[in-house]
N, C-alpha and C positions, 0 to 999 in steps of 0.2 A: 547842679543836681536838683528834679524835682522832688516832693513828697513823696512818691513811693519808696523814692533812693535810699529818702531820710530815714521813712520809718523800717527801710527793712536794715538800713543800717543800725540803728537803736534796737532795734529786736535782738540784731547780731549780740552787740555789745552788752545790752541787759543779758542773756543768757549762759556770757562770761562770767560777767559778776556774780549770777545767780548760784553758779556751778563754784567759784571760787569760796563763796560765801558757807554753801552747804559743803563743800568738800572740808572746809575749814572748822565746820562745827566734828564733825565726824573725827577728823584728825583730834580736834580738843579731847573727845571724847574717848580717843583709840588710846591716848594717853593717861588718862585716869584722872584728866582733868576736871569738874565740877565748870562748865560755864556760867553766869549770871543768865537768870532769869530772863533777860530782854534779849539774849542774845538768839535766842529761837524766833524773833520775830524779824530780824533782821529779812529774811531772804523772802517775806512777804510784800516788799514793796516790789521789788523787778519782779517776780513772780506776776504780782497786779496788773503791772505796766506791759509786759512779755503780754497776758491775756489778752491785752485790749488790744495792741498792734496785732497780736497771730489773729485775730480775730477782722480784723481791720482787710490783713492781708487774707486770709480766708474768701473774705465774701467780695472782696474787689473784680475776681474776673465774672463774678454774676450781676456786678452794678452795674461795669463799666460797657460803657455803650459801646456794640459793634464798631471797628475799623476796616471792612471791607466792604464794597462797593457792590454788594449782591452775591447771587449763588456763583458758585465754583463751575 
C-alpha cells in the first residue's frame, strides 16, 4: 500500500470513530444523562486529523504531476 492508500484509509476509519463518538454523546444525551464536561471534546481530535487528511486528499490531484505523455 502506498501513502495515499494509507491516508484515505485513516480518513475512512477517523470518520467511524468520529460518527460513533458524536452518536454516543447524543445517545447520552437522549437519555437524560448529564455527560462530564471533557467529554464534548472528545470528537475534536479525529475531527482535527479527518481535516488535515480531507485536505491532504483535496489538493492532491492539483499537485500531483501529470501521468500522461501529452495531448489526447
Amino acid at each position: 500500500m502506498n501513502w495515499n492508500a494509507w491516508i484515505r484509509q485513516g480518513h475512512r476509519w477517523l470518520s467511524i470513530v468520529f460518527t460513533v463518538i458524536v452518536a454516543s454523546i447524543f445517545t447520552t444525551l437522549g437519555l437524560g444523562r448529564e455527560p462530564a464536561e471533557w467529554v464534548y471534546f472528545l470528537p475534536l481530535l479525529p475531527l482535527a486529523l479527518m481535516t488535515v487528511s480531507g485536505l491532504y486528499m483535496f489538493a492532491l490531484p492539483y499537485v500531483r504531476k501529470p501521468r500522461g505523455g501529452g495531448k489526447a
